[in-house]
N, C-alpha and C positions, 0 to 999 in steps of 0.2 A: 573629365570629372566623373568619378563613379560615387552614384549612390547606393549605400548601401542602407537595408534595414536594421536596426538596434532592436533587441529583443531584452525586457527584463525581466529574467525569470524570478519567480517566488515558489522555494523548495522548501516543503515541511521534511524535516529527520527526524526520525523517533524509532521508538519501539513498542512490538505489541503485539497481539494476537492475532493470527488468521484465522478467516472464518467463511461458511457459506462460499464456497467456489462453487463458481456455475458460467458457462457459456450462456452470450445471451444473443439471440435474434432479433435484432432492431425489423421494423415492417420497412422501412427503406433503408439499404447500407448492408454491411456485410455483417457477420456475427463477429465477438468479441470475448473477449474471457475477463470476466468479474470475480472481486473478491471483497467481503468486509475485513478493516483491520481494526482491532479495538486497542487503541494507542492507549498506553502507559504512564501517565505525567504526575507529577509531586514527589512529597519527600514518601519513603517507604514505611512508613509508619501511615498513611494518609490518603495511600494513592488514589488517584482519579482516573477512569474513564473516557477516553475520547472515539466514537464511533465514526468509522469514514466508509465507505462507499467507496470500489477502485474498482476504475478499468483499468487492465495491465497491458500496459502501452511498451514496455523495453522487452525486446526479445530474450533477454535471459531473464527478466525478473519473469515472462509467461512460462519458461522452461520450469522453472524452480519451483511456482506456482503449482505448477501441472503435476509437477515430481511430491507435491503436498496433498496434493487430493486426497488422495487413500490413507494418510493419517487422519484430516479435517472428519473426512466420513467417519473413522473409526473414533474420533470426538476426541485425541490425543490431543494434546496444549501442543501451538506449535508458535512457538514466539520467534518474530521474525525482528531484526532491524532491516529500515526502510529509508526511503526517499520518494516523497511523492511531489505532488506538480500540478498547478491549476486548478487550484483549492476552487469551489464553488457551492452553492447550497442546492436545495430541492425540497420541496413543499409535497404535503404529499396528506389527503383524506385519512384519517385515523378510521378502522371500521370495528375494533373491537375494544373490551375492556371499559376500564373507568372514565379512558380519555377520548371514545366514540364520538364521535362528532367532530373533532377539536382538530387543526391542522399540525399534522405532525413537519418535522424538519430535519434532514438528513446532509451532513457534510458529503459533499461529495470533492472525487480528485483523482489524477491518474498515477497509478505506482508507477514508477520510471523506473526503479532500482531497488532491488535486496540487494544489503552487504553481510547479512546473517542469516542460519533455520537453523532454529533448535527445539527436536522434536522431543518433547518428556524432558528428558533429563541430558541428552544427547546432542551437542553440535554435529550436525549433517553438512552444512553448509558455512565457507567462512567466504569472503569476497577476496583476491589478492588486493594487495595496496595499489593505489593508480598512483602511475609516475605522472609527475606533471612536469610543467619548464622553467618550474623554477626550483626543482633537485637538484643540485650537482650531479655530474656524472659520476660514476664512480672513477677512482685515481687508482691507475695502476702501477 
């Protein structure tokens, strides 16, 4: 009899801004490479806002990331589509402005995956399509 564990994953998709890259040095653990993305959502006449907090957990989405820095700096738009993972929140002291005192709250999540960058006005990045098993093969 083998056991196995079941895993049920909960993946957000969207699209949206990157922002703020910065490695971070946890005081226990290794260091990690952080990004905020500011998701995309409504109709375009309307849009809305969604601000998330990432650690970039998939080896190409930290590649791709890393390859974004020197636009983010230079403050270029760089709208990525995305796949993140392990949605959670964080509560966090307000210390300036109107809302001083007041507890702020931050989406948090880990990017797993870009399937897009586009910097300005420019596709830099496209993902290839993932074959899966339930494609056909191709017929020769």
């Amino acid at each position: 009899m083998t056991t196995q564990t079941k895993y049920f994953d909960l993946h957000t998709h969207g699209i949206g801004y990157l922002s703020n890259i910065r490695e971070v040095t946890p005081k226990k653990g290794k260091p990690f490479l952080s990004c905020d993305i500011t998701a995309i959502s409504g109709s375009s006449d309307a849009i809305q806002y969604t601000k998330f907090g990432c650690n970039v957990v998939g080896a190409e989405a930290e590649k791709l990331v890393r390859k974004c820095q020197d636009a983010v700096a230079r403050e270029d738009k760089v709208l990525i589509s995305f796949v993140l993972g392990d949605l959670w929140y964080d509560t966090y002291p307000i210390s300036k402005g109107e809302r001083a005192g007041q507890t702020g709250v931050m989406l948090k999540s880990r990017l797993l995956r870009i399937k897009m960058v586009k910097v300005g006005d420019n596709i830099v990045y496209r993902e290839e399509p993932r074959r899966t098993t339930e494609q056909p093969e191709a017929q020769q």
